[in-house]
C-alpha positions in Angstrom: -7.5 -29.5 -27.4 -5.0 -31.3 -29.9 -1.5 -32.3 -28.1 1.2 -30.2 -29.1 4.0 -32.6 -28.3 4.6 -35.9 -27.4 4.3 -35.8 -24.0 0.8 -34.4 -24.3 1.2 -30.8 -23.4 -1.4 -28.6 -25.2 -1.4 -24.8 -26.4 -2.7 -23.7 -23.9 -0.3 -25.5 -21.2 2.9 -24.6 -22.9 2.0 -21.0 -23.5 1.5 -20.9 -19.6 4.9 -22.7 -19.1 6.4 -20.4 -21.3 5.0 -17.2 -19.5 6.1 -18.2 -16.4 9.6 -16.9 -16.3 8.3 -13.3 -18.0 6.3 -13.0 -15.7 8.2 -13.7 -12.8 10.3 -11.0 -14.0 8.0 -8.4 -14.3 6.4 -8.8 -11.0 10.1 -8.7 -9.4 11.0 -5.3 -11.6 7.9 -3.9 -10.9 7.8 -4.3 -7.0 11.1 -2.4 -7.2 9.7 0.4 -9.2 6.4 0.2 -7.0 8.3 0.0 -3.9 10.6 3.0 -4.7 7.8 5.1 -6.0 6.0 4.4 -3.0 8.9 5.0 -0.3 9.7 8.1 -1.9 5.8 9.3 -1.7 5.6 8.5 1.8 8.9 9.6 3.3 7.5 13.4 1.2 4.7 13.5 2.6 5.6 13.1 6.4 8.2 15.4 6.1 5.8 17.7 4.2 3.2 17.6 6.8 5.7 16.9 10.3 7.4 20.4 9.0 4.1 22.5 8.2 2.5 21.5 11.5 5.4 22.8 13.6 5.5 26.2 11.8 3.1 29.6 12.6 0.4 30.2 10.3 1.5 32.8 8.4 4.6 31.1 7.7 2.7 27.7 7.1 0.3 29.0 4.5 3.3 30.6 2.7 5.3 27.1 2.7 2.5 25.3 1.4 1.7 27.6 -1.3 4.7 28.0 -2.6 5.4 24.4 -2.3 2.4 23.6 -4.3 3.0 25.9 -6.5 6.0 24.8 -7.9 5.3 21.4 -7.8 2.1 21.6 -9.4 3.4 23.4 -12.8 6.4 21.0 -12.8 4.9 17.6 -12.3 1.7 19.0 -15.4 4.4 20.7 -17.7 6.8 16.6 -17.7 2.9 15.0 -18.3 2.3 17.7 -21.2 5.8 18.1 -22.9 7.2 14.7 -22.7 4.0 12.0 -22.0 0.6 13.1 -22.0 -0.5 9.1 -21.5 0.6 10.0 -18.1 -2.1 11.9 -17.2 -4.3 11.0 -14.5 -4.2 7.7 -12.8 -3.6 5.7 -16.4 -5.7 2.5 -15.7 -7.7 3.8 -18.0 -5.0 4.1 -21.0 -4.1 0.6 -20.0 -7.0 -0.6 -20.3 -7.7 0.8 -23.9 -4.1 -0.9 -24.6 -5.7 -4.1 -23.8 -8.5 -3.8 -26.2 -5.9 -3.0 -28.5 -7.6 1.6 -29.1 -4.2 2.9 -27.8 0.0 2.1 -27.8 1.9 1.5 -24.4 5.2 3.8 -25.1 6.8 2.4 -22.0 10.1 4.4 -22.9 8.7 7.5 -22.0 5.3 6.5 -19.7 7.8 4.5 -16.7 10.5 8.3 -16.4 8.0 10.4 -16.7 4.9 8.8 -14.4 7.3 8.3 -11.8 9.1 11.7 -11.6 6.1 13.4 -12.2 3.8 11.5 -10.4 6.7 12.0 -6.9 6.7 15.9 -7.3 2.8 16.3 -7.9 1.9 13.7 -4.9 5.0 14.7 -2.8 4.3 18.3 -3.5 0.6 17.8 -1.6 -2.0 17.4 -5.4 -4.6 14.8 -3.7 -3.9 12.3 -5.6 -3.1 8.7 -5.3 0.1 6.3 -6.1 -1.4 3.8 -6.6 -3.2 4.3 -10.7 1.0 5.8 -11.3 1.6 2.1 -10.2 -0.2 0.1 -12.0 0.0 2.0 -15.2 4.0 1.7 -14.1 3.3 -2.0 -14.1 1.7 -2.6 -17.1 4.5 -0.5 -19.1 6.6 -2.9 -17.2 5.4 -6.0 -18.4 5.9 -4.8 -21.7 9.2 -3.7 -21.2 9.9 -7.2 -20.1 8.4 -8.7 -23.1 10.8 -7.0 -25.3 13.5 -8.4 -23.1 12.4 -12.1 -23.9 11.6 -11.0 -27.6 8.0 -11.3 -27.4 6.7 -10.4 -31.4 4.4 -8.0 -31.5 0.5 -8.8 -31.9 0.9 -11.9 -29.9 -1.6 -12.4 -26.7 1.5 -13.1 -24.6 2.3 -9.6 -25.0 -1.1 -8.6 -23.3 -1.2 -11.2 -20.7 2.4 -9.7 -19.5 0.9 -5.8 -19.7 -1.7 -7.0 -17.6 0.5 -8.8 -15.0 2.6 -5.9 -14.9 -0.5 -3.7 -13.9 -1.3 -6.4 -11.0 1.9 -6.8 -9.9 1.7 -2.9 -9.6 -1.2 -2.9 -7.4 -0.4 -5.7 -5.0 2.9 -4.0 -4.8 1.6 -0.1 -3.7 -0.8 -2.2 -1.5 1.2 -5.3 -0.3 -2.1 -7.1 -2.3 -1.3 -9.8 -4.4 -4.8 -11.5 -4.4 -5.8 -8.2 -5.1 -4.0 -7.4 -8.2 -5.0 -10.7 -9.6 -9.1 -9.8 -9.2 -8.4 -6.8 -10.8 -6.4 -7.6 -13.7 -9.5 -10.2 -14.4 -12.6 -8.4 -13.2 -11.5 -4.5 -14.5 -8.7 -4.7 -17.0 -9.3 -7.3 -18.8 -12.8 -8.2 -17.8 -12.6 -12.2 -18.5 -11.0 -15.0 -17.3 -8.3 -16.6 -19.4 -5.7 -19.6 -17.9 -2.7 -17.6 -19.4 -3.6 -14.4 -17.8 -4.7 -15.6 -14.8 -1.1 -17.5 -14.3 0.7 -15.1 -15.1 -1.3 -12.0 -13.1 -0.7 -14.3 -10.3 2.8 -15.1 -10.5 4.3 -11.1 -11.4 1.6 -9.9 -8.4 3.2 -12.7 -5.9 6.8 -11.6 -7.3 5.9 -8.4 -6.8 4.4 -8.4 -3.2 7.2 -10.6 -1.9 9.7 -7.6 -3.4 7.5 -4.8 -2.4 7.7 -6.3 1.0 11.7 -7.1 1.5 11.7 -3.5 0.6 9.0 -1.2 2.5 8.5 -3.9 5.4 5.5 -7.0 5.5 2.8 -5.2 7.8 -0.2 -4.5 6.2 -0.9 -0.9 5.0 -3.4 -0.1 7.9 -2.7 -2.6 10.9 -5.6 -2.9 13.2 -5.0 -5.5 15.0 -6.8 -4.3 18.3 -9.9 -3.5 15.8 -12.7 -6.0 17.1 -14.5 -8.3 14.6 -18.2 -7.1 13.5 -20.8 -9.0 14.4 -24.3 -9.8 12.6 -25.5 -7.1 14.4 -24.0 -4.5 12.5 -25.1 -5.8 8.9 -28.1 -3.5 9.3 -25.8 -0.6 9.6 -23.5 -1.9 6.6 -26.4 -2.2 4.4 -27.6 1.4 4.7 -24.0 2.5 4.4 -23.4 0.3 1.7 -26.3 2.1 -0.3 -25.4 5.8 0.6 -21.3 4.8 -0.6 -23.8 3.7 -3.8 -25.1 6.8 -3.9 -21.7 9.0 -3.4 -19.6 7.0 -6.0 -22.0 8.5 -8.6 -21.6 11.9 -7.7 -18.2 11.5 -7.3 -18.0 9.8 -11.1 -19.8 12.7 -12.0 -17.9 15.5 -10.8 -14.9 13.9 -11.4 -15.9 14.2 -15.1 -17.3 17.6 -14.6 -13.8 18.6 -13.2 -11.8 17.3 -16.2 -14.5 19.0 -18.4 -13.8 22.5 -16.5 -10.3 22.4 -17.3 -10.0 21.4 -20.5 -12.7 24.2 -21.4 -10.1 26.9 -20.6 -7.4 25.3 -22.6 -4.4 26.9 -20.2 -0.9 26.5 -20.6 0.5 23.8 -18.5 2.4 26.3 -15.9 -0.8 28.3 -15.6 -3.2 25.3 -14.6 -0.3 23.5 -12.6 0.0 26.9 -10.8 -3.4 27.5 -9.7 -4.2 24.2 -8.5 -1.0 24.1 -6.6 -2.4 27.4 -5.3 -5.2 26.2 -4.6 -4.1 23.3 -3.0 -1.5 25.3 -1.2 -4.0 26.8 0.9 -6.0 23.9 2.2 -2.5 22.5 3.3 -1.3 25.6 5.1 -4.8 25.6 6.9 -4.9 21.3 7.4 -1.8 19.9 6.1 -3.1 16.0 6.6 -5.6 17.2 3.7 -3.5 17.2 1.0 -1.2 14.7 -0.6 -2.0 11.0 -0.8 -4.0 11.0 2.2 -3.0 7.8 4.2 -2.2 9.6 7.2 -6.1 10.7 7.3 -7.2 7.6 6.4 -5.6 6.0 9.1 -7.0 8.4 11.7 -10.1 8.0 10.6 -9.5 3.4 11.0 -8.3 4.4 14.3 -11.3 6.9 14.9 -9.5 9.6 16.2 -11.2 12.2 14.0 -14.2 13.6 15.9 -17.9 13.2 14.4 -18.8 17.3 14.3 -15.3 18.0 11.7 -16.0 15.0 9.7 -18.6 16.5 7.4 -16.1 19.4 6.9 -13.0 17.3 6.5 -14.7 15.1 3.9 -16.4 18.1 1.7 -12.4 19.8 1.4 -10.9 16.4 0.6 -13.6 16.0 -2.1 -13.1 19.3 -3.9 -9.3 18.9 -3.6 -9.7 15.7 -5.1 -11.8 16.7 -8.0 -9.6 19.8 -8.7 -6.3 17.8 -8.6 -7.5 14.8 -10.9 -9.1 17.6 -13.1 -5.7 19.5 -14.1 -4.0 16.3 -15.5 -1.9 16.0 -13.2 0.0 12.3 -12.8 -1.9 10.9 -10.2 -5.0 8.5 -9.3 -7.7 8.3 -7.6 -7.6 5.1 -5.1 -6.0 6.6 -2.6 -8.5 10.2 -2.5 -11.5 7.8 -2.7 -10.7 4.7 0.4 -10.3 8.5 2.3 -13.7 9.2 1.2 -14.7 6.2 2.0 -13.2 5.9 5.5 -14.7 9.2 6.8 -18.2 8.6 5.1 -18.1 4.9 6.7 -16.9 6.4 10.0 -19.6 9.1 10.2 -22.3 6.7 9.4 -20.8 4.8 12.6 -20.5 6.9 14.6 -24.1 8.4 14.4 -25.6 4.7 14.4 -23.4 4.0 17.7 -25.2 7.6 18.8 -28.6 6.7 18.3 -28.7 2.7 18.1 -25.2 1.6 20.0 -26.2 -2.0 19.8 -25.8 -1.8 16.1 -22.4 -0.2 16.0 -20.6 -0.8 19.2 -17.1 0.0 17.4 -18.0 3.5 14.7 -13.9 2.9 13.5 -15.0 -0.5 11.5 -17.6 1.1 9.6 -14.4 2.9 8.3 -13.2 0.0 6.4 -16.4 -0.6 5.8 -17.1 2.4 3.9 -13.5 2.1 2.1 -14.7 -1.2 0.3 -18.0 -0.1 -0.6 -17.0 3.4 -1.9 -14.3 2.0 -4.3 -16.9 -0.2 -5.5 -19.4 2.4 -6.0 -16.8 4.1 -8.2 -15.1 1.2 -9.7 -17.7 -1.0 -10.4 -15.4 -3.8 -9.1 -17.2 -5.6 -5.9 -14.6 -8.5 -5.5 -11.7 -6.3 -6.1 -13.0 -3.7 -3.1 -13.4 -6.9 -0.9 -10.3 -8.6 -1.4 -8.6 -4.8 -1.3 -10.0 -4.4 2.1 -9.3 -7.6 3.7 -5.8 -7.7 2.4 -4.8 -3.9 3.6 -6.3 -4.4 7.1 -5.3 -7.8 7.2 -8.8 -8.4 9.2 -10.5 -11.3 7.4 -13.1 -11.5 10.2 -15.1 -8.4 7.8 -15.7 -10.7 4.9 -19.5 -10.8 5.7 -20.2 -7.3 6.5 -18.1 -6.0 3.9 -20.1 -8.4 1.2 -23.6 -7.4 2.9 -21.7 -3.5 2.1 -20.5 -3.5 -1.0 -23.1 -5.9 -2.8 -25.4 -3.0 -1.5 -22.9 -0.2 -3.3 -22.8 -2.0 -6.3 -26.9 -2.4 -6.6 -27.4 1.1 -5.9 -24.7 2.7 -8.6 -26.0 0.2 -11.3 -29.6 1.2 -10.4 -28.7 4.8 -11.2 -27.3 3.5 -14.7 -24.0 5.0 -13.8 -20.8 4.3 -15.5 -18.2 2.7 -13.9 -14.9 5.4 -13.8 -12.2 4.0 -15.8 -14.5 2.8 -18.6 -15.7 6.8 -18.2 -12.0 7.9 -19.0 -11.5 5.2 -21.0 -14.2 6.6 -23.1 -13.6 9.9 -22.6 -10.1 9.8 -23.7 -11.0 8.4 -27.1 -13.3 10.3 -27.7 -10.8 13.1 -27.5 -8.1 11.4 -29.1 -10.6 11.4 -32.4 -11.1 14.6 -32.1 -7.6 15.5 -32.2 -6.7 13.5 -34.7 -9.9 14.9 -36.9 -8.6 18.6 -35.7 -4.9 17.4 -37.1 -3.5 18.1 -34.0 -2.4 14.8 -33.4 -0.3 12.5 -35.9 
């Protein structure tokens, strides 16, 4: 490398000095936007599910409905009419930005994600915050570049789109080493000094706003959960290669779900309206099914869900998933699958504590357990899943079983030649986007 300057500074050096600043900016703008997408979504969705609990059943299942209802055609008609980018969770649009397929019009992506994204979720589509919020990010970072004057077709312009979408993630998950693993191991897939400096910086900025804002616990805090011993590694590894197993057939139907609705071509107020109906009905029954799902996932950390309604529980959140992701909706998909994860890891507890209790003396940290190794089933993203679970439980005593877990995950779903999610939509999406184009239905 050929010194730049006199004092000896090369490219590459100065490039990360001059980052610094940007992306110090766009890790504390994004926490804000993070933080108030996320207080919104949870201060919805306990009063959603505090008010239907307390009401009859008749009355309940005609609240949720028409809650739903509504909700569901107005969040899909904003995505349709004003940013159809918005869509589902959006990693996968970023991540096409990266590689340079697609264009990040943040003007219209950051208004409509968020308002959409808050009446969909808040409105009880079981969907996550947390893809809004890192597509949020990443139209951040650009946003900021054009601040500084950043030309176009410069890597710095990248490097700031991907800090944006960490700082998003540690943000919605108070994760900042997090958000750097997956900027580099899903987004952009290498390691680069300039990216990695400044995904750490805007995911720091952002956790340390995220947390003067929505408070500095952890997401799940489980501080009475006891460590796991080598004991239960046994136990992780089988679990690890059934989470294997379901993160295909979840990739798959997720797929299969967006392919149902886009067969029957519906207007936005007719396919918003019968998934909110849909949807509606599951929450009049079980209100704690629908929305984002954290208050099921933390009964199920806590184990206070009882083994016999676990299979049920975990089929209805499935479908409910699979039917909100399919209809477009703004949403993603983290969220839905660590609540998969968490009953699937404390089933397969709890029924090794049954039948082998020396192996699984505590069935709730198989939860966590399961969490990591699902998202890594689906994701394709092993570190990512680990550092995600350690960081939102803040129990770093799991690191080994939570390796022995996900490794196992990640060996099954690449043994079944599956393809990882986002680089599923990714693919998806262009596919369509050509087709459109061909058709001359898009410009």
């Amino acid at each position: 490398m050929q010194p730049t300057s006199g004092i000896g500074l090369g490219t590459e050096e100065v490039r990360r000095r001059h980052i610094l600043p940007k992306a110090l900016a766009v890790g504390l703008v994004a926490g804000v936007v993070a933080s108030a997408f996320r207080y919104l979504l949870q201060w919805l969705e306990n009063l959603r599910v505090n008010w239907l609990m307390h009401e009859p059943l008749a009355w309940r299942l005609s609240a949720a409905v028409g809650i739903s209802v509504v909700t569901g055609m107005v969040s899909l008609w904003l995505v349709r009419r004003f940013s159809p980018e918005s869509a589902g969770s959006g990693i996968p649009h970023l991540k096409s930005v990266v590689l340079g397929e697609r264009d990040l019009p943040w003007w219209r992506i950051l208004p409509v994600k968020f308002v959409a994204g808050v009446t969909g979720i808040g409105g009880g589509l079981a969907l996550g915050r947390e893809g809004p919020t890192i597509q949020m990010g990443g139209a951040t970072g650009l946003m900021v570049a054009g601040w500084f004057r950043v030309k176009p077709g410069e890597g710095e312009r990248k490097a700031l789109i991907s800090a944006g979408a960490g700082a998003g993630l540690a943000a919605a998950f108070n994760a900042p080493l997090a958000g750097v693993m997956f900027v580099l191991e899903e987004l952009q897939g290498n390691f680069t000094p300039v990216v990695f400096v400044a995904a750490f910086l805007a995911s720091v900025g952002a956790d340390v706003m995220a947390r003067v804002l929505t408070g500095e616990l952890p997401v799940f805090s489980l501080a009475t959960m006891p460590a796991p011993t080598l004991s239960t590694l046994p136990v992780a590894l089988v679990l690890g290669a059934g989470a294997g197993l379901g993160g295909v057939i979840f990739n798959r139907a997720l797929l299969g779900g967006l392919d149902w609705f886009e067969r029957w071509r519906w207007p936005a107020w007719v396919t918003g309206g019968l998934t909110g109906l849909f949807v509606g009905l599951v929450a009049g029954v079980f209100p704690e099914l629908s929305g984002g799902g954290g208050l099921l996932a933390e009964r199920a950390l806590l184990g206070e869900v009882a083994l016999r309604w676990i299979p049920l529980l975990l089929i209805a959140r499935f479908v409910l998933t699979i039917v909100s992701y399919g209809s477009g909706a703004a949403g993603g998909i983290f969220a839905p699958l660590l609540v998969l994860g968490a009953f699937g890891g404390l089933a397969t507890g709890g029924l090794a504590h049954h039948y082998l209790p020396a192996l699984a003396p505590h069935p709730a940290v198989f939860a966590v357990l399961g969490m990591g190794a699902l998202f890594t089933a689906i994701v394709r993203a092993p570190l990512t899943g680990i550092v995600l679970m350690i960081e939102l439980t803040g129990k770093y005593d799991f690191m080994l079983p939570l390796l022995v877990c996900c490794l196992a995950a990640y060996g099954v779903a690449e043994g079944l030649r599956d393809t990882p999610i986002y680089e599923a939509l990714r693919e998806r999406n262009l596919r369509k986007l050509r087709e459109s184009q061909a058709a001359g239905t898009v410009p």
